[in-house]
C-alpha positions in Angstrom: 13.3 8.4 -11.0 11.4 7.3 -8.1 9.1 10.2 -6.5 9.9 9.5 -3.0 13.0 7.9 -3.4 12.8 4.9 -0.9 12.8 1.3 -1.9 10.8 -0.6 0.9 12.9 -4.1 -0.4 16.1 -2.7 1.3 15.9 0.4 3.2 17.1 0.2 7.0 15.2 -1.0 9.8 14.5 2.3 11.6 13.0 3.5 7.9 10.7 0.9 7.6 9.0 1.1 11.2 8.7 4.8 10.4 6.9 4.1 7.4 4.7 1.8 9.0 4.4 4.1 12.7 3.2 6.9 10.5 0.1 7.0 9.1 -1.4 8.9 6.0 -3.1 11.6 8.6 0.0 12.2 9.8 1.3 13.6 6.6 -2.0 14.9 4.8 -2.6 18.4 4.5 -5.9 19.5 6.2 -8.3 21.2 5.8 -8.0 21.5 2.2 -9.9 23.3 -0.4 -12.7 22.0 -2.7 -14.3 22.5 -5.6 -18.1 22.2 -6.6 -18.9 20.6 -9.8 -20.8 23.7 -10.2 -17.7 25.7 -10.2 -16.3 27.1 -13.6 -12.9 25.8 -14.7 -11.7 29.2 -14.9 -12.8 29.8 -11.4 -10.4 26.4 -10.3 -7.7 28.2 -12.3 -7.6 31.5 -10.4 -8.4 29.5 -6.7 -5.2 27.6 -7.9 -3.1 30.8 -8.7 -3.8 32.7 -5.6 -3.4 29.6 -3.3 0.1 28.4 -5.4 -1.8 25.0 -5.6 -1.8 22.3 -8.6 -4.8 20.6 -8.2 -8.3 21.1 -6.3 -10.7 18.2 -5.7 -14.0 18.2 -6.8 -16.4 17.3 -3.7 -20.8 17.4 -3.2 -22.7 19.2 -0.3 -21.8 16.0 2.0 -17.7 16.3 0.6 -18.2 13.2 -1.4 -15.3 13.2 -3.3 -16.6 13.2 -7.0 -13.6 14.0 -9.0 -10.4 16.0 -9.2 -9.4 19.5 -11.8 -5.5 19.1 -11.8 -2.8 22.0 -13.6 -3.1 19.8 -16.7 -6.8 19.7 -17.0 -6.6 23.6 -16.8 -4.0 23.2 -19.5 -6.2 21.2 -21.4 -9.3 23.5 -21.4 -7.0 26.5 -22.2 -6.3 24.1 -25.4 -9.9 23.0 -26.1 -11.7 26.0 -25.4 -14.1 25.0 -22.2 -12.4 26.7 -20.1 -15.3 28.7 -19.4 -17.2 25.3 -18.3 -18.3 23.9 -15.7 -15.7 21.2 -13.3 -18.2 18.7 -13.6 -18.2 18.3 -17.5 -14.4 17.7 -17.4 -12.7 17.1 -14.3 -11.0 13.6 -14.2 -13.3 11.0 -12.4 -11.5 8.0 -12.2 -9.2 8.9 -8.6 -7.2 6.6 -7.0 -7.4 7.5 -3.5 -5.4 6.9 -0.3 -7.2 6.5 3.7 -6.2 8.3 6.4 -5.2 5.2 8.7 -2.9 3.9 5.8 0.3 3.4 7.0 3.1 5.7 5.4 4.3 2.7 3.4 1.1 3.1 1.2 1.4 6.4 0.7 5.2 6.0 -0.8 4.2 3.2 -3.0 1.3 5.2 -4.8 3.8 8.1 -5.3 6.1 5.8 -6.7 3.8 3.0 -8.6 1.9 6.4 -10.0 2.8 9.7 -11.9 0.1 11.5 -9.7 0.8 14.8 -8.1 -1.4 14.4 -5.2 -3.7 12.4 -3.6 -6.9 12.8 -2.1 -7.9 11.2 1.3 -10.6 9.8 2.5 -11.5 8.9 5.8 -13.8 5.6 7.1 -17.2 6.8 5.6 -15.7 7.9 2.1 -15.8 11.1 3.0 -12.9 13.5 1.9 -10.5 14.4 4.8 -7.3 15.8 3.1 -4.4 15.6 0.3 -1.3 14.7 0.3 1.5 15.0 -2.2 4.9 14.4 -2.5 6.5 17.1 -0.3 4.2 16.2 2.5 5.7 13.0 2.5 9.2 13.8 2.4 9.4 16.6 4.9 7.3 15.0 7.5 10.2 12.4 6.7 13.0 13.9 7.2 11.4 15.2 10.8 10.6 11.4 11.5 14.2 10.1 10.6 16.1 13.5 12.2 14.6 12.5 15.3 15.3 8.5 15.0 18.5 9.2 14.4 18.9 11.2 17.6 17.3 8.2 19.5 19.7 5.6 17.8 22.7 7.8 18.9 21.4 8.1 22.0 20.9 4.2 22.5 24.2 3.4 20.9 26.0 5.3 23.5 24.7 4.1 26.3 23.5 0.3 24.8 26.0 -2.7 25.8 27.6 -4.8 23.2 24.4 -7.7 22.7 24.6 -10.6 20.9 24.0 -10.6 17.3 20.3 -10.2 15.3 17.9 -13.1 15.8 18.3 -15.8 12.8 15.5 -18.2 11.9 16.7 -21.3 14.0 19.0 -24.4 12.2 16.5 -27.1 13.7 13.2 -27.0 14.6 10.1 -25.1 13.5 9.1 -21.7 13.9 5.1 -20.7 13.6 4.6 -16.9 13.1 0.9 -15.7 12.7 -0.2 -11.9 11.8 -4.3 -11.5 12.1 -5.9 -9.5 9.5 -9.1 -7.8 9.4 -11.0 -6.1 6.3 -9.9 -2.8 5.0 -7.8 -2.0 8.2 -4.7 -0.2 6.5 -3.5 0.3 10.1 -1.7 -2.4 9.9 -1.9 -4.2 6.8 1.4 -5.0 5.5 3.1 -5.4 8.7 2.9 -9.3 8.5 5.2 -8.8 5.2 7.3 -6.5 6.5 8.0 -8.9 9.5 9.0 -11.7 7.6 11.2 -9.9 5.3 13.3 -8.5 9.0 13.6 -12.3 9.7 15.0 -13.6 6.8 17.3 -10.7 6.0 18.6 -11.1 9.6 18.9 -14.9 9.1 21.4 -14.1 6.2 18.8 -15.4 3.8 19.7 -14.6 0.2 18.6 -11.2 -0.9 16.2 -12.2 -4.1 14.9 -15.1 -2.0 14.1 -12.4 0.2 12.4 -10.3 -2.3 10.4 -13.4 -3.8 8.5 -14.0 -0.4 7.9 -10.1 0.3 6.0 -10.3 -3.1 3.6 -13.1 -2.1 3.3 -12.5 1.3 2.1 -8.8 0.8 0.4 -9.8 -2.4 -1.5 -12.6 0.3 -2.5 -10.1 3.1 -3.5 -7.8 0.9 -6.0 -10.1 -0.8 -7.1 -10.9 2.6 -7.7 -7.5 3.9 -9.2 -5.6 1.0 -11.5 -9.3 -0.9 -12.1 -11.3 2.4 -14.0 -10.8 5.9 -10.7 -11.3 7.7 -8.0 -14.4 8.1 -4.6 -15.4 9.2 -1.4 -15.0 7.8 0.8 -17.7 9.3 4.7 -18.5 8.3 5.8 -21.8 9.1 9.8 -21.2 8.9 12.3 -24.2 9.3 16.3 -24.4 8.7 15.5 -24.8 4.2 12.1 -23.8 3.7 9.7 -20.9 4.7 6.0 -22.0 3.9 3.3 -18.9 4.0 -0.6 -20.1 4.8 -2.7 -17.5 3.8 -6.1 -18.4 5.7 -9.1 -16.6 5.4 -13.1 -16.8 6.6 -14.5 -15.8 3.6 -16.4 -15.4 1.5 -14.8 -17.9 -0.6 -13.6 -18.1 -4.4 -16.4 -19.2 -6.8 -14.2 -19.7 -9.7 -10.8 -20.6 -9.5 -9.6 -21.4 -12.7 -10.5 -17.5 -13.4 -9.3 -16.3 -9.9 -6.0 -17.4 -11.6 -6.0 -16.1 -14.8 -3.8 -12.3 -15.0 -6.0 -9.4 -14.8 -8.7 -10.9 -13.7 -10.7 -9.2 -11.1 -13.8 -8.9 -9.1 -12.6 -6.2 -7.3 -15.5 -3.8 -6.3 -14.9 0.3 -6.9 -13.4 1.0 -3.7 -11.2 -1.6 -3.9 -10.1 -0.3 -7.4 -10.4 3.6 -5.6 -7.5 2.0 -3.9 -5.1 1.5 -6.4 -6.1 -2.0 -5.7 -7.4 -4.9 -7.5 -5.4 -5.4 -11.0 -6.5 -9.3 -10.9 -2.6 -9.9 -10.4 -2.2 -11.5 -6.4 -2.7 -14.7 -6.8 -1.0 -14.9 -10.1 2.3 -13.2 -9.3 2.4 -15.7 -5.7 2.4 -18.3 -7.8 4.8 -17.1 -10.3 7.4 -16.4 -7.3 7.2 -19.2 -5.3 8.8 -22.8 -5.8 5.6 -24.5 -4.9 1.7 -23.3 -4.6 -1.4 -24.7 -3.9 -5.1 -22.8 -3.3 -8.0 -24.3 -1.6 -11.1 -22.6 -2.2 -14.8 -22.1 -3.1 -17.9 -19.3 -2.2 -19.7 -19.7 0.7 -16.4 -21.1 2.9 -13.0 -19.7 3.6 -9.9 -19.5 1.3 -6.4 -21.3 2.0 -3.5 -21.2 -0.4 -0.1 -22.0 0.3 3.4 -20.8 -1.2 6.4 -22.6 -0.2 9.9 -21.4 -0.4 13.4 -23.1 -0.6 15.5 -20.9 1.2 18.9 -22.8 0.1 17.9 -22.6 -3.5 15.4 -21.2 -5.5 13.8 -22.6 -9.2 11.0 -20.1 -9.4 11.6 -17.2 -11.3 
């Protein structure tokens, strides 16, 4: 069962721009309270009892988050004996973490890609700003969608019958670009989510759908979190959709390895991200029909995934 039960592949319009229109500080509780690595776990357990909290990250003088002390490594200590010990000795180090101008989408994937209770934020500088957890997100939710609601009744009542959703056009050749910039969360993902709206509007089949969400966010993702920056560019006519994933930099020295599963040179706050499992450009090039990559260091990176909208042999 999913944590926050919303599957980004096909929930409603007005869910998805929420998603995006919020952003992590929106939902993030703040301020929060810290440990010092100083601090006994049997202090962490009693800050945790009298403030009806699970979990308490663990920050330095400059709240640098070092680690976090959840319910089960209280649990764990009451088991082993250390309880007595200092957070520093055992509080779990390895945090994936979310930034505070991530869009909400973010924030509902790590709840449901991890069995986490929380989250800590951080904000520009690496410094810790707030957590988040599961509740925040859904009742800040429900507020967002109580109120979209109201505006869509509103607009229905007084809106005119229009003509039907924009479809990608029979003839001809449309050119959609989406810039990206390094590490801006604001509005990575967007480019993806775009697309997706087009094709699903254009009566595009549903798994065809799906397969170009994958690469395309898998693409701009790459882009904003490995390069300095690129363009995302769809090139849609009446059978195929081709995405051009076109960067400045700094270039790919290897590519046979850049290809291989689980291979990474992600750096540690890429991988404090939740990101860099070695798996983008593999899984484009397992879901698209055709792909090609242009690279090498010291000069930009193109690759190309084309899509047969009619038809599909990729699995």
């Amino acid at each position: 069962m999913l944590a926050i039960p919303i599957h980004q592949d096909n929930s409603p319009e007005a869910v998805i721009s929420i998603l995006f229109k919020l952003k992590v500080k929106d939902v993030m509780t703040h301020p929060i309270l810290t440990a010092s690595p100083s601090d006994t776990l049997r202090h962490i357990q009693q800050v945790m009892k009298k403030n009806h909290i699970t979990g308490i990250p663990v920050a330095d003088s400059e709240n640098r988050l070092l680690g976090i002390v959840s319910m089960d490594d209280i649990v764990t200590a009451l088991d082993n004996g250390w309880i007595e010990d200092q957070a520093g000795l055992h509080m779990t180090t390895n945090v994936i973490v979310l930034e505070e101008n991530m869009s909400l989408s973010f924030c509902v994937s790590y709840f449901n890609k991890y069995s986490f209770g929380r989250f800590p934020v951080l904000d520009s500088r690496s410094r810790l700003v707030g957590i988040v957890t599961a509740s925040d997100v859904i009742s800040t939710l429900l507020v967002a969608l109580n109120k979209e609601v109201e505006r869509l009744e509103h607009t229905a009542e007084s809106a005119e019958t229009g003509p039907a959703g924009a479809k990608p056009e029979n003839s001809g050749e449309q050119v959609i670009e989406f810039k990206t910039e390094p590490f801006n969360f604001e509005i990575a993902g967007q480019a993806s989510t775009e697309i997706k709206k087009l094709l699903k509007s254009g009566g595009i089949d549903t798994a065809i759908t799906r397969r170009v969400g994958i690469a395309s966010y898998e693409l701009e993702i790459n882009q904003v979190v490995h390069s300095a920056g690129g363009i995302m560019r769809y090139i849609l006519k009446a059978d195929t959709l081709v995405i051009e994933a076109e960067d400045t930099g700094p270039g790919i020295p290897n590519l046979e390895k850049a290809m291989t599963e689980g291979f990474s040179t992600a750096n540690e706050r890429v991988r404090s991200l939740g990101f860099g499992a070695g798996m983008g450009l593999p899984n484009t090039k397992r879901v698209a029909d055709e792909f090609y990559i242009d690279s090498a260091e010291g000069r930009g990176t193109l690759v190309r995934a084309t899509f047969n909208l009619k038809g599909s042999t990729a699995v």
